[in-house]
C-alpha atoms as one frame of an Amber mdcrd trajectory, in Angstrom:
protein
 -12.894 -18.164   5.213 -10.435 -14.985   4.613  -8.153 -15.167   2.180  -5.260
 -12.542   1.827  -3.281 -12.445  -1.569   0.518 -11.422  -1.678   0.569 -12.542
   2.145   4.279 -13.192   2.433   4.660  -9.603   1.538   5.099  -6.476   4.385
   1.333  -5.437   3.904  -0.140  -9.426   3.820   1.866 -10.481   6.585   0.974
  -7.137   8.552  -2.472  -7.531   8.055  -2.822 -11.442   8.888  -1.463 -10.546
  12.381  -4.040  -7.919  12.432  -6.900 -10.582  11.748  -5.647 -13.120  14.242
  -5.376 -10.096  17.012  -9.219  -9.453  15.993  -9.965 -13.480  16.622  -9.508
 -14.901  12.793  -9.392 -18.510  12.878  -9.801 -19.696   9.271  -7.429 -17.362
   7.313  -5.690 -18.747   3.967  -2.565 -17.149   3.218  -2.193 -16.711  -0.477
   1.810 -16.755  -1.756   3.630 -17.520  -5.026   6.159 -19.877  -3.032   5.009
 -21.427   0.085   8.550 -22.667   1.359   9.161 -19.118   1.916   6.235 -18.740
   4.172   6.349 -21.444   5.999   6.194 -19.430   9.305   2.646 -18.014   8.666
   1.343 -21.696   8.739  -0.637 -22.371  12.382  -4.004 -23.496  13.008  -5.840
 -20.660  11.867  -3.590 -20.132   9.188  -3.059 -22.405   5.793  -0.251 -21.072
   3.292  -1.382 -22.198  -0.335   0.212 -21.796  -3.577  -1.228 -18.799  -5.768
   0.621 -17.192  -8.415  -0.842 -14.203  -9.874   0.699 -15.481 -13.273  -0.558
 -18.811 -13.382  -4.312 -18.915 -13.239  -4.717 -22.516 -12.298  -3.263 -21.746
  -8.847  -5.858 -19.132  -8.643  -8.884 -20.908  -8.534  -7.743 -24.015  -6.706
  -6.351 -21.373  -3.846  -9.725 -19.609  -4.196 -11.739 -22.442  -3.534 -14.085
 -22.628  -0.438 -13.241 -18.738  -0.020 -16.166 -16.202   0.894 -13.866 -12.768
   1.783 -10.812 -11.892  -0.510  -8.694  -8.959   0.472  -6.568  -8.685  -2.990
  -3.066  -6.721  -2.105  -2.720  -4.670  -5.539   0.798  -6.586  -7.096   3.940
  -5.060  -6.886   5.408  -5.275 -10.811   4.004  -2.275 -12.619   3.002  -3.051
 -15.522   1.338  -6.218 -15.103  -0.651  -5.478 -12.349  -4.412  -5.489 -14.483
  -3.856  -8.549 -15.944  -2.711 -10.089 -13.114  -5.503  -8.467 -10.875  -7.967
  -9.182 -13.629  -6.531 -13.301 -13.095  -7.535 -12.641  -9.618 -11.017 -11.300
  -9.794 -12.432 -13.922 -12.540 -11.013 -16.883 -10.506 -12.674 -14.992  -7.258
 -15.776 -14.760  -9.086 -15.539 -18.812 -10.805 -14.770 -19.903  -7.211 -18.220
 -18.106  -5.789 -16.263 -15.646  -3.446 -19.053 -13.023  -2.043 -16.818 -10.262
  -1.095 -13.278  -8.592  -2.345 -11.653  -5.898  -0.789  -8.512  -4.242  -2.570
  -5.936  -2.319  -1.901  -6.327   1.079  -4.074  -4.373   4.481  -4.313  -5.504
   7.432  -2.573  -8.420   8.818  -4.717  -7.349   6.771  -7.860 -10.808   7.605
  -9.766  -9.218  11.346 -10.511  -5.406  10.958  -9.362  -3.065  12.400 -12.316
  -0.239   9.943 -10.899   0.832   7.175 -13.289   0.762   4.604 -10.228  -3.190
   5.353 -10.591  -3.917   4.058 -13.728  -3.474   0.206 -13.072  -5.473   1.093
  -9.906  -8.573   2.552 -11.787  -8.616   0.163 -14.235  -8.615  -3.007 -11.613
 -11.275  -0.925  -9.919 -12.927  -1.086 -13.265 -12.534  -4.320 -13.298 -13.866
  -5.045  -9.934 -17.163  -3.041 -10.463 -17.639  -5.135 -14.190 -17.397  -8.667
 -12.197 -20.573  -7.929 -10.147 -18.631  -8.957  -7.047 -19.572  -6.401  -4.062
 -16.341  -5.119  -2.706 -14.725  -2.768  -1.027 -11.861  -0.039  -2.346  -8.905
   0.318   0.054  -7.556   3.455  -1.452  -4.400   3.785   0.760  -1.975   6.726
   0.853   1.505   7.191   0.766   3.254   4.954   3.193   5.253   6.738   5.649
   8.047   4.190   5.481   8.387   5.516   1.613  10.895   8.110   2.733  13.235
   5.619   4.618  15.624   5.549   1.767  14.625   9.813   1.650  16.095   9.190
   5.198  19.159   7.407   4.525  20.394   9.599   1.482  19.421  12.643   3.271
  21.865  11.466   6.149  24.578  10.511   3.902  24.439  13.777   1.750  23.204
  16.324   3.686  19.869  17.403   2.018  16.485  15.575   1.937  15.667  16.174
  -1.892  12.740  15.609  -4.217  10.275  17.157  -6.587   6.917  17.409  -4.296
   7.753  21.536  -3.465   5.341  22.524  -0.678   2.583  19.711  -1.470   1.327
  17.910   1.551   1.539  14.239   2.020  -0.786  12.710   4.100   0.911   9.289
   4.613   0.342   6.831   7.130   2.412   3.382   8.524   1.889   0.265   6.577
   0.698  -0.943  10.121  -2.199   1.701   9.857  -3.097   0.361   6.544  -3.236
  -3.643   7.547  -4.966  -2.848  10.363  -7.872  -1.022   8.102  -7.467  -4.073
   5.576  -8.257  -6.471   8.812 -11.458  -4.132   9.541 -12.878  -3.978   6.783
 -12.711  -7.790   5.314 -13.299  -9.362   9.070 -16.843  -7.371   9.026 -19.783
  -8.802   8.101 -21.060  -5.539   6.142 -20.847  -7.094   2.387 -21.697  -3.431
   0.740 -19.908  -2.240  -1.933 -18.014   1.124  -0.727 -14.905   3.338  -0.652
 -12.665   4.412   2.169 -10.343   7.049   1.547  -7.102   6.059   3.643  -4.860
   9.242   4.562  -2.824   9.415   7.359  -2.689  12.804   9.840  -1.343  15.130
  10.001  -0.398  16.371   6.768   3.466  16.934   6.103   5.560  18.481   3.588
   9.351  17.149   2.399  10.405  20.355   4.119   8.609  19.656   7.034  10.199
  15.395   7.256  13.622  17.629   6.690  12.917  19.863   9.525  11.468  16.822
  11.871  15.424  15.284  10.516  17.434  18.029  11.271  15.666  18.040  14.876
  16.145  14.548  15.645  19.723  14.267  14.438  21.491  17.690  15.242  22.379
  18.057  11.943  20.887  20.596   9.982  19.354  18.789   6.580  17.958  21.186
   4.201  15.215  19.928   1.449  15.844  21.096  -2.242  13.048  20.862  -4.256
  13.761  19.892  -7.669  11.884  19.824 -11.180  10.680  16.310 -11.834  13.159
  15.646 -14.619  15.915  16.166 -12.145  14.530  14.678  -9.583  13.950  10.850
 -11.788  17.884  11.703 -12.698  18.914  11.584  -9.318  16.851   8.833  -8.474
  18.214   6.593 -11.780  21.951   7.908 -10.017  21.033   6.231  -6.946  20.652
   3.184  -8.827  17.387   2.764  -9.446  15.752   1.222 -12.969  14.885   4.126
 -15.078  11.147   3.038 -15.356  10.880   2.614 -11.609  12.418   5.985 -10.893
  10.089   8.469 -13.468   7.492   6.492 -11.929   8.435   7.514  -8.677   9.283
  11.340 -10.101   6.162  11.700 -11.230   4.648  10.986  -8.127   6.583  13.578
  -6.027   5.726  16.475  -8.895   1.795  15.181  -8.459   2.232  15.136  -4.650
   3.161  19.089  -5.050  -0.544  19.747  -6.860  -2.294  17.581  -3.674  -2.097
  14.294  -5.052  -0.741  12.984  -1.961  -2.845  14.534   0.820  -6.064  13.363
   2.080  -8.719  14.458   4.699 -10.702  11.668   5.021 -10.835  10.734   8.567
 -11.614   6.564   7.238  -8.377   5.562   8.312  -8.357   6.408  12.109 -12.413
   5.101  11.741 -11.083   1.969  10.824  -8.152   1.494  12.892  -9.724   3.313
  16.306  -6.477   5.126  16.320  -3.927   8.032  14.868  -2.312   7.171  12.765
   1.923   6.350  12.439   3.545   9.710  12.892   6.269  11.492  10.773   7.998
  12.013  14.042   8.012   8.505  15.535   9.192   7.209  12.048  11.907   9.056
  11.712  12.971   8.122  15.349  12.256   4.628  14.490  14.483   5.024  11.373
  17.489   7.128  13.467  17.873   4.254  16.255  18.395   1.982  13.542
């Protein structure tokens, strides 16, 4: 049996239709409130209770479970503890194999988002549990907010300079997910998940201005100003220096990739900038 953690989530839900379009039939969809994924019940699918938070709901929805993929949580902060809840009750419930969902070269990343990452990885290696590291890049649909303002203020802005970002769709990385924990290979290992080709912010402002008919400059911005604008916009102040800091790391090459795992994986390229932002344009 599969089981895929934070499944009502864009990722988990992603990647369960991924493993019932590779022939899945005894998937267990792992959510904190089942009522609100009732949908993903069928036969192949069963929607149990398990709340990263409450370790009792852990092991019961680990039980009888030989392949975990374990969808990295989405409050920062809390993320190794809850991961941590995750891995012992994996390892008290006998599962063989764990596959999770990483950062992009999170062993030597200077992002913050990369320290909860390396230290689950930590983790992971300390349980004795062979697994798998899903170290995804940026996710192309990251900018569709970058989209939205640029639109509404005339300027795609941000503190990443002329770093490349080699981000990828979300589909791109459930599909990889869906590879990697349907296989029978039970090795530990890495995959380094970038998307291709590489882009700059001035280059998604460029592919903008093309698609719209408007021209949409990008002004790079020191990373102070740049978390500023972002706490403007509304977001919480810890969530926007979070996300500050990873635009100035993206403009030393924290954010591009040349691993070729992805496309490996998925047997295809990968989402474009291009198609995005058309995607994002027709509404």
């Amino acid at each position: 049996m599969i089981a895929v953690t934070g499944a009502n989530g864009q990722l988990g839900r992603l990647t369960i239709q991924a493993l019932l379009a590779k022939g899945a039939t005894d998937i267990r969809a792992l959510v904190r409130t089942p009522d609100k994924a009732a949908d993903l019940r069928s036969d192949m699918v069963d929607v149990v209770e398990a709340d990263y938070d409450r370790p009792d709901t852990l092991r019961s929805a680990l039980t009888g479970v030989d392949r975990l993929l374990l969808i990295s949580g989405s409050e920062v902060g809390k993320r190794v503890a809850q991961h941590t809840a995750v891995i012992e009750a994996a390892k008290a419930a006998g599962v063989s194999f764990i596959a999770y969902t990483s950062l992009l070269r999170a062993d030597t990343s200077p992002m913050k988002l990369a320290e909860e990452h390396r230290e689950t990885e930590a983790r992971l290696a300390a349980s004795g549990i062979p697994h798998a590291l899903l170290r995804n890049g940026w996710y192309v649909e990251n900018y569709a907010a970058t989209i939205g303002a640029a639109l509404d203020h005339g300027a795609v802005v941000g503190a990443s300079g002329n770093g490349l970002i080699s981000a990828a769709g979300r589909q791109d990385y459930a599909e990889a997910a869906a590879a990697v924990i349907s296989e029978s290979d039970l090795r530990t290992r890495t995959y380094e998940l970038a998307g291709s080709p590489s882009f700059t912010l001035a280059d998604l402002a460029a592919e903008l201005s093309r698609q719209s008919g408007r021209e949409i400059p990008f002004v790079n911005m020191s990373e102070t100003a740049y978390a500023g604008v972002l706490k403007q916009a509304g977001l919480p102040d810890g969530f926007a220096s979070i996300l500050a800091d990873s635009d100035a790391a993206a403009a030393n090459g924290a954010l591009q990739g040349t691993s070729q795992d992805l496309e490996s994986l998925t047997g295809h390229a990968s989402r474009s900038l291009k198609d995005f932002i058309a995607t994002a344009l027709a509404g």
